[in-house]
Backbone as ProteinMPNN parsed JSONL, in Angstrom:
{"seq_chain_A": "XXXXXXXXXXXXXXXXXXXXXXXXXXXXXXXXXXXXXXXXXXXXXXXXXXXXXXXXXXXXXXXXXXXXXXXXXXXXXXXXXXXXXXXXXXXXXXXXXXXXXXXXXXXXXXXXXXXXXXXXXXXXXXXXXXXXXXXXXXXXXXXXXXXXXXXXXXXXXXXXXXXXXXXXXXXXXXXXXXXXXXXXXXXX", "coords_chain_A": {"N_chain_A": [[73.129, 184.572, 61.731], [75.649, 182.501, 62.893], [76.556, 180.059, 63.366], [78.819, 178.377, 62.724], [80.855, 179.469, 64.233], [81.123, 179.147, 66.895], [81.678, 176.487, 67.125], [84.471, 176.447, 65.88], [85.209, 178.219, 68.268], [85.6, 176.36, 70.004], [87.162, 174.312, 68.824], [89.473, 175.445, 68.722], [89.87, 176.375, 71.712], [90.27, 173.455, 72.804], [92.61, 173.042, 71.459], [94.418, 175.193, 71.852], [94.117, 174.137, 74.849], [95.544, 171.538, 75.005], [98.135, 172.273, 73.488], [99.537, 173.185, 75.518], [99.466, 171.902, 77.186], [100.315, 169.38, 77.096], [102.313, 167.267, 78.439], [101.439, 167.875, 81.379], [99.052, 166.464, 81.161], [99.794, 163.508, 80.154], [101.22, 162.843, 82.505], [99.355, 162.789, 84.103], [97.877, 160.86, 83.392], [99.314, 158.505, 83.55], [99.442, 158.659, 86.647], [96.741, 157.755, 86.853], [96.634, 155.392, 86.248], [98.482, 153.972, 87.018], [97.697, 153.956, 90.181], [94.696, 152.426, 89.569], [96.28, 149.726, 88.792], [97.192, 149.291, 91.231], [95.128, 149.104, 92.756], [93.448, 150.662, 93.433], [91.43, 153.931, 93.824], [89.323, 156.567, 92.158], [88.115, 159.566, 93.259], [85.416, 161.383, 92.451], [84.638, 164.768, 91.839], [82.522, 167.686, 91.423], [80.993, 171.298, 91.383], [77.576, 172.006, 90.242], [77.558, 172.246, 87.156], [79.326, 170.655, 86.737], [79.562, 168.885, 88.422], [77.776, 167.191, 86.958], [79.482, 166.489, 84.917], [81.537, 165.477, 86.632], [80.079, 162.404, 87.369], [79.699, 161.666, 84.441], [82.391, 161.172, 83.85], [83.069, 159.05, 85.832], [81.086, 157.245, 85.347], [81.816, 156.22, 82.761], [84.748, 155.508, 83.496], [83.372, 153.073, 85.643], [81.297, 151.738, 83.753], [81.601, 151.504, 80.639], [84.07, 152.374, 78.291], [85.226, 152.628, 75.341], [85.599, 150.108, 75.452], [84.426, 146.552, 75.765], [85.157, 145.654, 78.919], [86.872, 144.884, 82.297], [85.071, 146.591, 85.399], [86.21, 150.195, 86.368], [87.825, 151.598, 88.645], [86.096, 153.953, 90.251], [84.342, 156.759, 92.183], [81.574, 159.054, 91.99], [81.379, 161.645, 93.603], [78.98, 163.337, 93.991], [76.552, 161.88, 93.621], [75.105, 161.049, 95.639], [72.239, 161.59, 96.789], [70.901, 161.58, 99.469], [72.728, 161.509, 101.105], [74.293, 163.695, 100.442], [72.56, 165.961, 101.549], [71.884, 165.123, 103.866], [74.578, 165.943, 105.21], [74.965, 168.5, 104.311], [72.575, 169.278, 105.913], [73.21, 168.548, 108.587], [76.122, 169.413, 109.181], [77.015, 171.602, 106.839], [77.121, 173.368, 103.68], [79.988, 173.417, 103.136], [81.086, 171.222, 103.14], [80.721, 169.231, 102.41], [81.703, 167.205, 100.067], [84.252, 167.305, 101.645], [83.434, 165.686, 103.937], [82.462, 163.145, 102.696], [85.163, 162.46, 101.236], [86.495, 162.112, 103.394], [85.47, 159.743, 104.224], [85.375, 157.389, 102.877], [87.805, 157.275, 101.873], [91.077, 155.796, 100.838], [94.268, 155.526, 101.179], [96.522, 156.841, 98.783], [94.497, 156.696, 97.062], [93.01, 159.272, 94.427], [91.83, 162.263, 93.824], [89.408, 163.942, 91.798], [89.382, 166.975, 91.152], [86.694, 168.702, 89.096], [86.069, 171.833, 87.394], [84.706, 174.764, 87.092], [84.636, 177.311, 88.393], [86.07, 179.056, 91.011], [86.953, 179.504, 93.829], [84.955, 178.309, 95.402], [84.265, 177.147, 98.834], [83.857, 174.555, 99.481], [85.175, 173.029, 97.9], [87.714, 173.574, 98.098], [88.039, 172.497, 100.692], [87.285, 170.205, 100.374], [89.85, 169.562, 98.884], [91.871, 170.06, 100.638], [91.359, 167.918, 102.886], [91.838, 165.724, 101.385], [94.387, 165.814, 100.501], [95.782, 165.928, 103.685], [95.431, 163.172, 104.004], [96.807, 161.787, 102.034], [95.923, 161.524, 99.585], [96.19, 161.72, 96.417], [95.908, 164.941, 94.064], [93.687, 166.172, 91.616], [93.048, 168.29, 89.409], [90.943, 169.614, 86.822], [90.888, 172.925, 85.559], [90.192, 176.385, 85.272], [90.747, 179.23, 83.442], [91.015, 181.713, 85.206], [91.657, 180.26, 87.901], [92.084, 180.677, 91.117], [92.799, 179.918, 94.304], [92.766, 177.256, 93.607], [95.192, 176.311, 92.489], [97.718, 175.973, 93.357], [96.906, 174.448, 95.479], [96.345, 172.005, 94.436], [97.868, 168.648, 93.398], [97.945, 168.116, 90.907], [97.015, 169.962, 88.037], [94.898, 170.845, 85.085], [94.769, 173.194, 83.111], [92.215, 174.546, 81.738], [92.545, 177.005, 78.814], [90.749, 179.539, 78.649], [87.727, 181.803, 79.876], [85.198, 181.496, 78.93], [82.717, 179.771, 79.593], [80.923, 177.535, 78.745], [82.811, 176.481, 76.466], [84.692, 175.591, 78.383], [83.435, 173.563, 79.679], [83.36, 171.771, 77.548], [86.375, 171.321, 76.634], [86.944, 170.43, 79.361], [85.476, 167.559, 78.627], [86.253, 166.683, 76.905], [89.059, 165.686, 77.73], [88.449, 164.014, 79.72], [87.319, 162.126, 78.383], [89.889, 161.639, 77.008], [91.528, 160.696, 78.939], [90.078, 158.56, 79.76], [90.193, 157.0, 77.245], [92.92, 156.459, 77.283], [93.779, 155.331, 79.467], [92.14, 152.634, 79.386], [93.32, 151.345, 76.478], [95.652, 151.132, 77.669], [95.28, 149.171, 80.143], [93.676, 147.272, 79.044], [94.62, 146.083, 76.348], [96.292, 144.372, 74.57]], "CA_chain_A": [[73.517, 183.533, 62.669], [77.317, 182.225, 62.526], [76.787, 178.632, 63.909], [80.008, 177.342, 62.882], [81.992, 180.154, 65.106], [80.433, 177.869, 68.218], [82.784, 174.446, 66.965], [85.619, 177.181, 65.729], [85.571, 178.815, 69.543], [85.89, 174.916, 71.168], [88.61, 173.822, 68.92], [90.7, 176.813, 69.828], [90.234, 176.27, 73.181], [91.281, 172.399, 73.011], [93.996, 173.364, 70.884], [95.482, 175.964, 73.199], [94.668, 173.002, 75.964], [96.659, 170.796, 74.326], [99.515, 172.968, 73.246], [99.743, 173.871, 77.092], [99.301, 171.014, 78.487], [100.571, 167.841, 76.757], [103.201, 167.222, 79.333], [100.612, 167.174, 82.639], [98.143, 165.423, 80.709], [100.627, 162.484, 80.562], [101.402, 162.505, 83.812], [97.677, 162.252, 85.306], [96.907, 159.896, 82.744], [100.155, 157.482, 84.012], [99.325, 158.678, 87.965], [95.643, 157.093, 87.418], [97.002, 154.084, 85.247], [99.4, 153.307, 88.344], [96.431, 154.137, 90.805], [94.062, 151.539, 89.017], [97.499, 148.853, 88.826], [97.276, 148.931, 92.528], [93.756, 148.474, 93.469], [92.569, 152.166, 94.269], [90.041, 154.442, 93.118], [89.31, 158.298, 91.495], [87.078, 160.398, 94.052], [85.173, 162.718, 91.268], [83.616, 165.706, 92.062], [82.43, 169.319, 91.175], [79.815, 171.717, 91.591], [77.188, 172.912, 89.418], [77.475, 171.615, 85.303], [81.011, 170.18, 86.863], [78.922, 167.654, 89.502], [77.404, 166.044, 86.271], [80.428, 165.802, 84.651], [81.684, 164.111, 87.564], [78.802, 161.343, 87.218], [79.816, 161.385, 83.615], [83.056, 160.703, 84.23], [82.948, 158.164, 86.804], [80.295, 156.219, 84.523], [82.901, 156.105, 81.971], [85.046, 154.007, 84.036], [82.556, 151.978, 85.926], [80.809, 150.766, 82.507], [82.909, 151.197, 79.543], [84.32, 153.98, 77.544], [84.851, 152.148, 74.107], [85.767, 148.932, 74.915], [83.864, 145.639, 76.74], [85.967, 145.079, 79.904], [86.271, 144.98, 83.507], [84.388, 148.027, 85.765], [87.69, 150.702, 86.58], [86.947, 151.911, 90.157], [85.87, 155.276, 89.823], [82.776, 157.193, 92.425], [81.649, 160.717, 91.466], [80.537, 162.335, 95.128], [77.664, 164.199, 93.753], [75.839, 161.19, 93.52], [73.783, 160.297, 96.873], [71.219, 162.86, 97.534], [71.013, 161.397, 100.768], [74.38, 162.054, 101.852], [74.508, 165.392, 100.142], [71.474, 166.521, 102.267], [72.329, 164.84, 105.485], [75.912, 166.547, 105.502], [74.944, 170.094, 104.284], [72.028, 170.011, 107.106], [74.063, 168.566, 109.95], [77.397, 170.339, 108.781], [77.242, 172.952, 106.311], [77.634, 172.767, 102.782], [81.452, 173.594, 102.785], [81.686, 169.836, 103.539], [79.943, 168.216, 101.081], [82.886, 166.545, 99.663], [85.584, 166.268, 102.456], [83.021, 164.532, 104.542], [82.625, 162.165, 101.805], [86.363, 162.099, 101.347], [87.327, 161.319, 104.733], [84.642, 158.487, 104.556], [85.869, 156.884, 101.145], [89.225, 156.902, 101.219], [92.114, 155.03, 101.031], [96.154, 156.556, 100.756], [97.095, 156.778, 97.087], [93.317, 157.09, 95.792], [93.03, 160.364, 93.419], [90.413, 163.466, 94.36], [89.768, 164.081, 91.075], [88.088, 168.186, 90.907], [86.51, 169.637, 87.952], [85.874, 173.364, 88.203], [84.288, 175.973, 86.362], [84.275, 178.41, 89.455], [87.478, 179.007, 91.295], [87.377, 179.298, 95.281], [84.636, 177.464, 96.323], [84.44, 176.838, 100.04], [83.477, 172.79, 99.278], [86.175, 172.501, 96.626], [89.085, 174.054, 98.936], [87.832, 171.701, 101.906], [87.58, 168.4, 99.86], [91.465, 169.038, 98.471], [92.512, 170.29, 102.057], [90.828, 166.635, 103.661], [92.277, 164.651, 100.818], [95.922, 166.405, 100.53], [95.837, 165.381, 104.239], [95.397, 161.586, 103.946], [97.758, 160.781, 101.479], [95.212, 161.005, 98.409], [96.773, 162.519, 95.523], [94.308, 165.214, 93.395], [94.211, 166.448, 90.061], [92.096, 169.779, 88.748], [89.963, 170.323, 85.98], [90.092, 173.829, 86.317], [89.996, 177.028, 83.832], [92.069, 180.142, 83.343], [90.796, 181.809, 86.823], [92.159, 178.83, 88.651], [91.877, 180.887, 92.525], [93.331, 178.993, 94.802], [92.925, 175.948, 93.549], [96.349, 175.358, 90.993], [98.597, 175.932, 94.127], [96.416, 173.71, 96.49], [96.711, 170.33, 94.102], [99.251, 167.816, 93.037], [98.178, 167.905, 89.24], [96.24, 170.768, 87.381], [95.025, 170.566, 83.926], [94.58, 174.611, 83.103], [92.186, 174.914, 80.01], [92.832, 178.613, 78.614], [89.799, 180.635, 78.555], [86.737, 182.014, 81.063], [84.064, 181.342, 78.256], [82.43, 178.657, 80.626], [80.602, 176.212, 78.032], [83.825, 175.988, 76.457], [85.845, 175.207, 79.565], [83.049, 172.395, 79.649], [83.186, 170.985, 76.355], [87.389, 171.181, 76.627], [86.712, 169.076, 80.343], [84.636, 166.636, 78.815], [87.458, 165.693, 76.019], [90.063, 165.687, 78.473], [88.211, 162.743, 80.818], [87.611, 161.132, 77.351], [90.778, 161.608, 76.226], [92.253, 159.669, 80.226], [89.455, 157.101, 79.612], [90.761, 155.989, 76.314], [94.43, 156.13, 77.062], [93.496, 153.912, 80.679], [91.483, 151.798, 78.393], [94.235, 151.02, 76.092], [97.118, 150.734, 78.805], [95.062, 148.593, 81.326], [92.689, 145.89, 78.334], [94.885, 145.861, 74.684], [97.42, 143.623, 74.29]], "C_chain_A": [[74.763, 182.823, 62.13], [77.275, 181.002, 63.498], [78.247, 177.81, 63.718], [80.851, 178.463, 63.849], [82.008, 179.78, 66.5], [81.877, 176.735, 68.131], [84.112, 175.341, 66.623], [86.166, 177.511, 67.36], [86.089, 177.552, 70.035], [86.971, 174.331, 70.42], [89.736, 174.77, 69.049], [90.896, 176.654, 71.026], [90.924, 174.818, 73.678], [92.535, 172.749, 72.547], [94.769, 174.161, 71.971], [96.176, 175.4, 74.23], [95.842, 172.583, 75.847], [97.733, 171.088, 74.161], [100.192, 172.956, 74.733], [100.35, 172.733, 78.362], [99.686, 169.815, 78.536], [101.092, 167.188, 77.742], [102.199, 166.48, 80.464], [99.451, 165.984, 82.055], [98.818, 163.852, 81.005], [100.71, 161.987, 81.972], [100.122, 161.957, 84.796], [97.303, 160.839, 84.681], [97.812, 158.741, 83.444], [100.041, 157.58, 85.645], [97.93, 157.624, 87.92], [95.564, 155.712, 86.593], [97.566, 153.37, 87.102], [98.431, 153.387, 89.369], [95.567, 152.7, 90.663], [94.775, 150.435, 89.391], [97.3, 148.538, 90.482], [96.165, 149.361, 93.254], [93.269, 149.701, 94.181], [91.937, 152.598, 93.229], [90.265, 156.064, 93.11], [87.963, 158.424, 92.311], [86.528, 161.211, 93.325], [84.756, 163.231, 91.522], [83.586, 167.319, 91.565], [81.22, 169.606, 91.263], [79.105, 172.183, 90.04], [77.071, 172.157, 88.51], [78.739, 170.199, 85.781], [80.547, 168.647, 87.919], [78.267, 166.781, 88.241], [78.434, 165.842, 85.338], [81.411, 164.787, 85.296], [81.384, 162.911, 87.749], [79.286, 160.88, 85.525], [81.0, 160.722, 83.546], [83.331, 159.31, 84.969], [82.347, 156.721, 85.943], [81.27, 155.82, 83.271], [84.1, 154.955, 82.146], [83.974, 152.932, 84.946], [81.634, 151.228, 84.617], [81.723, 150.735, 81.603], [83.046, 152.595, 79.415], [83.828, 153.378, 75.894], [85.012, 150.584, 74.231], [84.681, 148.198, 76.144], [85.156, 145.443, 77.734], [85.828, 145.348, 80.991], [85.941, 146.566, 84.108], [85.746, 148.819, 86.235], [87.174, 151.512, 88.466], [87.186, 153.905, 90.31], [84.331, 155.769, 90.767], [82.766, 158.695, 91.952], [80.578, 160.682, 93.322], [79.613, 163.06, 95.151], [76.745, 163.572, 93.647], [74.688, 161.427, 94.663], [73.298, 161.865, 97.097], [70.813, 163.237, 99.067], [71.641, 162.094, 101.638], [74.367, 163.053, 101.468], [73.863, 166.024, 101.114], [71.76, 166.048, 103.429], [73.593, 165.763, 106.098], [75.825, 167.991, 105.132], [73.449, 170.54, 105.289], [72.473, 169.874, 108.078], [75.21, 169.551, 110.316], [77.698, 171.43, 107.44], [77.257, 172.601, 104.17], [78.9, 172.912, 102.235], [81.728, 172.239, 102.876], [81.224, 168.988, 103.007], [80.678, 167.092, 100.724], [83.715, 166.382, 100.458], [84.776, 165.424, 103.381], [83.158, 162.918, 104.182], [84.404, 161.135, 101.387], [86.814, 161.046, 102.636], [86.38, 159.395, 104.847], [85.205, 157.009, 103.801], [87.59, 156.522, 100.927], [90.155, 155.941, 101.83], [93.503, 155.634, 100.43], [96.05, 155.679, 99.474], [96.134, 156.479, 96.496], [93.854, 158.255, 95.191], [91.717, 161.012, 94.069], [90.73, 163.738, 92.627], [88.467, 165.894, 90.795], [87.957, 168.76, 89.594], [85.577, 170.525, 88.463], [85.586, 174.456, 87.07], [84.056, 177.415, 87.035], [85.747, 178.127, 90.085], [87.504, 179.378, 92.756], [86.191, 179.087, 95.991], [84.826, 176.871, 97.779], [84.24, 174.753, 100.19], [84.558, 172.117, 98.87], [87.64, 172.575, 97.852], [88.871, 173.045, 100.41], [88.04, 170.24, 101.815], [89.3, 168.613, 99.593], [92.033, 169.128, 99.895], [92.549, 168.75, 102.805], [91.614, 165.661, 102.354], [93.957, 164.5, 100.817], [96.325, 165.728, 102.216], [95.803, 163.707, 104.726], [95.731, 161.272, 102.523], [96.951, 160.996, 99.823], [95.425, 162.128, 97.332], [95.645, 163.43, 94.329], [94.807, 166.24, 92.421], [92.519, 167.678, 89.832], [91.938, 169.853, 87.545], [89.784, 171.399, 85.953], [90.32, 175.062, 84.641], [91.169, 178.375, 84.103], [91.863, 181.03, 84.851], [91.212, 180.735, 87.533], [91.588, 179.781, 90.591], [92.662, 180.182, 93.093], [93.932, 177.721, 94.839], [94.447, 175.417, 92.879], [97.176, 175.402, 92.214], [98.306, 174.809, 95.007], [96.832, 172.25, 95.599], [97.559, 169.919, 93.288], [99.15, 168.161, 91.504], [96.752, 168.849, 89.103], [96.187, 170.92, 86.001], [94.612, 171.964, 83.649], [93.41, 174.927, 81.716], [92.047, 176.991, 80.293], [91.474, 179.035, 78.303], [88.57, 180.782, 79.349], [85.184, 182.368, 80.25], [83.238, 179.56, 78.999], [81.752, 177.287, 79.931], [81.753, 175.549, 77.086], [84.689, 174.873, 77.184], [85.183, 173.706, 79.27], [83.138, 171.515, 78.661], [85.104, 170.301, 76.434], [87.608, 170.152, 77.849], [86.56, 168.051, 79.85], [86.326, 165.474, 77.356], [88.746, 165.361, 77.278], [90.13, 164.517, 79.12], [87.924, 161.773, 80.116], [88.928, 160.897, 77.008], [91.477, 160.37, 77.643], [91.333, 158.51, 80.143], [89.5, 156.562, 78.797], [91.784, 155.753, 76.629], [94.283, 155.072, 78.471], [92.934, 152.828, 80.181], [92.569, 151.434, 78.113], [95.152, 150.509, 76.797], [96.457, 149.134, 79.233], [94.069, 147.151, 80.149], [93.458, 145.875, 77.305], [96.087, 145.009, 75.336], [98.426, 143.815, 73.781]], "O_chain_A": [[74.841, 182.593, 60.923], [78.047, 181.038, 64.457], [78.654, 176.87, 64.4], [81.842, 177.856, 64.257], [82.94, 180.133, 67.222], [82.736, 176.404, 68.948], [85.069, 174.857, 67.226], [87.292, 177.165, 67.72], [87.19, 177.667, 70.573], [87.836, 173.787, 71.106], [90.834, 174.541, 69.557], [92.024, 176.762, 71.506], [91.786, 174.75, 74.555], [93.507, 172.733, 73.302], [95.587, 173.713, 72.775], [97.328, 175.49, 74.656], [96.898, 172.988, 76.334], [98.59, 170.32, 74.599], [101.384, 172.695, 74.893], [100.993, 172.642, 79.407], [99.591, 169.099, 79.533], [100.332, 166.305, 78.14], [102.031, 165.271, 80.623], [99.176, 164.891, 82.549], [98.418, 163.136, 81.923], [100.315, 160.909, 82.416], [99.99, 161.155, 85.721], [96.655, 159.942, 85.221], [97.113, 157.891, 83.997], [100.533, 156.591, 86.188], [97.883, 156.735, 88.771], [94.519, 155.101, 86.372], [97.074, 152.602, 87.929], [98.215, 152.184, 89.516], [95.711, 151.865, 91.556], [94.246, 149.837, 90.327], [97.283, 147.353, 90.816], [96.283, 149.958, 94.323], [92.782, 149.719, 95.311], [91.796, 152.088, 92.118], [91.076, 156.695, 93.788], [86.978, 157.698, 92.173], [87.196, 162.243, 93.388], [83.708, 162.664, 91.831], [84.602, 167.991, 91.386], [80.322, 168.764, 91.26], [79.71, 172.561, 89.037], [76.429, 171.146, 88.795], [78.885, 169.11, 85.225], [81.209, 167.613, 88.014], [78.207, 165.574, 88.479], [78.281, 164.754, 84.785], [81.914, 163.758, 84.845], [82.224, 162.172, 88.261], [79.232, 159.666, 85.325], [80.877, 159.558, 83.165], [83.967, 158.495, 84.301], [82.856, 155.602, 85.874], [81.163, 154.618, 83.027], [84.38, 153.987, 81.439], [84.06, 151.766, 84.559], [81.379, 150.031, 84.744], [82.674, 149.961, 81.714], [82.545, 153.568, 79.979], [82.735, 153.503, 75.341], [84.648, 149.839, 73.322], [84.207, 148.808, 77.103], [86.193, 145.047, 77.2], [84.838, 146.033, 81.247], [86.368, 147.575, 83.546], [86.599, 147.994, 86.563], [86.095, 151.736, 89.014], [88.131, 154.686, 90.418], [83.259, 155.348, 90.333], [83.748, 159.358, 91.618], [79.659, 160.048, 93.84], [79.25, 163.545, 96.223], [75.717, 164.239, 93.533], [73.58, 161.929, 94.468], [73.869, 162.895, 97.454], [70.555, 164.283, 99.663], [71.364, 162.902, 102.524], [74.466, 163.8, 102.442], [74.59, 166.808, 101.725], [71.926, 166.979, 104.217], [73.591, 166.214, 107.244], [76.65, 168.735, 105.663], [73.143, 171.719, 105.467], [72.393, 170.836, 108.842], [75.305, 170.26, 111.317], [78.809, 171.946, 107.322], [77.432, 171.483, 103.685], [79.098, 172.631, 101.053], [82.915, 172.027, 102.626], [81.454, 167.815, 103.299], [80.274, 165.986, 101.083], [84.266, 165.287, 100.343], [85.324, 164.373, 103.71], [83.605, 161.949, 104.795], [84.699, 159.943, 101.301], [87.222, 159.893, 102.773], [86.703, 158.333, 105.38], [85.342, 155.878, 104.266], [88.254, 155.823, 100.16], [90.095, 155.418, 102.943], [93.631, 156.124, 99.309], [95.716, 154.526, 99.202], [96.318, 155.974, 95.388], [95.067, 158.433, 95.305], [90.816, 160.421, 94.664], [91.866, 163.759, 92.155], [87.291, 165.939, 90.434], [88.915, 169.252, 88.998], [84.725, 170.417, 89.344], [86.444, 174.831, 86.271], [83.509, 178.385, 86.511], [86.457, 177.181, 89.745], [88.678, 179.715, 92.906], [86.136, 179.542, 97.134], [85.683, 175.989, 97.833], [84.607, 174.026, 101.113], [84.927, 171.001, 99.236], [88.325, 171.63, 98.244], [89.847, 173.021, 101.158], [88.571, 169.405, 102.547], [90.031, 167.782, 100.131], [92.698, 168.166, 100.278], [93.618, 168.363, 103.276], [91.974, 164.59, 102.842], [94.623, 163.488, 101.038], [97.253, 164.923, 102.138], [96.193, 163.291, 105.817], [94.99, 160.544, 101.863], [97.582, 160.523, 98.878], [94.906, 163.242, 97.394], [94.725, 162.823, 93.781], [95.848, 166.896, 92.376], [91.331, 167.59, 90.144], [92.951, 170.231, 86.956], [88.617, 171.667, 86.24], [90.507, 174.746, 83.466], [92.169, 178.365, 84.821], [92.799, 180.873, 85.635], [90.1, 180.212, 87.604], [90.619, 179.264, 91.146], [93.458, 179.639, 92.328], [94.855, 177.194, 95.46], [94.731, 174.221, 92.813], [97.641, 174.264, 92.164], [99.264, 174.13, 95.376], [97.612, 171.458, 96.128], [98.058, 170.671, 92.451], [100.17, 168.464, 90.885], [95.716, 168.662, 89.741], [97.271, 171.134, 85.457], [93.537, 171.988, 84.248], [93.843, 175.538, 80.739], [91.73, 177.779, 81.183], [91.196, 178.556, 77.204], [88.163, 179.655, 79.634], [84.306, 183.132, 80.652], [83.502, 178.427, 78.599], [81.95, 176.167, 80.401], [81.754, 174.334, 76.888], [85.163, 173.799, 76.816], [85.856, 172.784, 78.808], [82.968, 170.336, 78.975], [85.288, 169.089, 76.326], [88.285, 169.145, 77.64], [87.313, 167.183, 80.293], [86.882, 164.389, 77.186], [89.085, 164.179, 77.211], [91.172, 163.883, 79.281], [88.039, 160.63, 80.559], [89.135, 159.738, 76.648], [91.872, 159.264, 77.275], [91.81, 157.421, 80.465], [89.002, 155.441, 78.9], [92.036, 154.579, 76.357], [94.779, 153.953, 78.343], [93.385, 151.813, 80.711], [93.252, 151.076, 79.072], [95.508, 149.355, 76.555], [96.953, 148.095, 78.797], [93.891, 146.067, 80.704], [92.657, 145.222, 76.636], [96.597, 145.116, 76.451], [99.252, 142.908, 73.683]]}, "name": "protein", "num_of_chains": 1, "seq": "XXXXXXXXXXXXXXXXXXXXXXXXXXXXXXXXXXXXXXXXXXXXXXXXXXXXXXXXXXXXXXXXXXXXXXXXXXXXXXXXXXXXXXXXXXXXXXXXXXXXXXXXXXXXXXXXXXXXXXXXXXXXXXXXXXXXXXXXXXXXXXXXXXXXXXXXXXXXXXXXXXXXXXXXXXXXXXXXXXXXXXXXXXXX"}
């Protein structure tokens, strides 16, 4: 058993991130700084492992990350069971999320998708309904991208189709935008 080739595989794969990606990273992190600055909100969602990172996410800014300060306005759309189930028996479950979208939004929120699967009929419907009203959206997605890297404004690419990876390289990524929004938006 080779337990450390587990934490070897995941910092390779941030690393690669990183190398790849410094650049967009910046940019999402200063799109949802300016976002925040003017009184809007991050739409979070994904299917699957990627719907509770969404929730993880989200909770991140609505309570803290590291510091005490005010809640950051952040929903993850995988939440209501309600609404999930009302909208995939009335209308389908390709609509899961732009229903939600169209309900939720306001021009110059953020759709924010994380993706471990790559052409999703839900995923391609929420960016389609958000891209349409103004609401700018940013991908979580992995080296299969599908459709999705052409469809949204900002794509964060991690390199490889080892899938608990991808997740572990996600989960720093939404840490890594909830410290640097932290910092910007509470330090002095």
């Amino acid at each position: 058993m080779n337990l450390k080739k587990y934490f070897l595989e995941s910092a390779e794969v941030k690393t690669n991130f990183i190398e790849n990606n410094a650049e967009i990273l910046h940019e999402v992190i200063d799109l949802i700084n300016n976002t925040i600055k003017t009184w809007h909100k991050l739409l979070i969602c994904g299917n699957w492992w990627s719907a509770a990172d969404s929730q993880h996410f989200a909770a991140e800014f609505l309570g803290q990350y590291k510091m005490q300060r005010n809640a950051l306005p952040a929903i993850a759309l995988s939440t209501d069971t309600s609404i999930l189930t009302a909208i995939w028996n009335d209308y389908g479950f390709d609509i899961v999320f732009s229903r939600q979208v169209e309900w939720l939004w306001k021009a110059w929120d953020i759709l924010v998708w994380i993706s471990t699967s790559w052409n999703s009929m839900n995923v391609i419907k929420a960016v389609e309904s958000a891209r349409a009203m103004w609401i700018k959206t940013v991908g979580l997605l992995w080296k299969w991208w599908g459709k999705l890297k052409d469809m949204m404004d900002y794509t964060l690419i991690v390199p490889s189709d080892n899938t608990p990876r991808i997740q572990e390289c996600h989960e720093t990524i939404y840490h890594t935008i909830c410290e640097e929004v932290e910092i910007a938006n509470f330090t002095n």
